[in-house]
N, C-alpha and C positions, 0 to 999 in steps of 0.2 A: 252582216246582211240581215234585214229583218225576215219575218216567218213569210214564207210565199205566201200563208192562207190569208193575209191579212192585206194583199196588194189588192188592190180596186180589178186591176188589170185582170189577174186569176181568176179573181170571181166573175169579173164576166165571161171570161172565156168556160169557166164551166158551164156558167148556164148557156152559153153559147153550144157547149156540147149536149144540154139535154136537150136544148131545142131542134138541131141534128138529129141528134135519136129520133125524137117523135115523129120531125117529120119521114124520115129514112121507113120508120115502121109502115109506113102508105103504100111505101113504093111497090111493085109487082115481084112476088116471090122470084121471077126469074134474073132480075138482079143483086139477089143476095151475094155472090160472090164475085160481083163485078164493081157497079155504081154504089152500091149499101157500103160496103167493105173497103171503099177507098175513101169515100167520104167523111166516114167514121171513124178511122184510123188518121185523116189531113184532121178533123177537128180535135181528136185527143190530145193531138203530137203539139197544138198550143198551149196548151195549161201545163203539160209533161216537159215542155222545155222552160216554161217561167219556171217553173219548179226548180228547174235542173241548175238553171242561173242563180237560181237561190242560195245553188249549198257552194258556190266559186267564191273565190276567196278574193278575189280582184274584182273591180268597177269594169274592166277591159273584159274579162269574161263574162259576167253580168249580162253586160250590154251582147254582146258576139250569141248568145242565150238568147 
């Protein structure tokens, strides 16, 4: 399998995750550990799983990734 960083997919989804961030940083201190915290954590957990498909040694896990 080739290197995650080099899939089109990854890199969007990261910058997908700084664009989350920035806008997360607006939101009202009082949902820091409500709305910030779940959002930020759903957008990480895409690049973190292309990742994770990366290092599977089959096309069926890959894909299931």
């Amino acid at each position: 399998m080739k290197n995650f960083k080099e899939l089109l997919v990854w890199q969007k989804a990261i910058n997908f995750v700084t664009i989350i961030y920035k806008i997360t940083d607006s939101f009202p201190e009082s949902e820091r550990f409500g709305l910030i915290n779940q959002l930020r954590r759903a957008t990480v957990s895409i690049p973190s799983n292309i990742a994770e498909g990366c290092t599977r040694r089959s096309n069926i896990d890959f894909m299931q990734y």
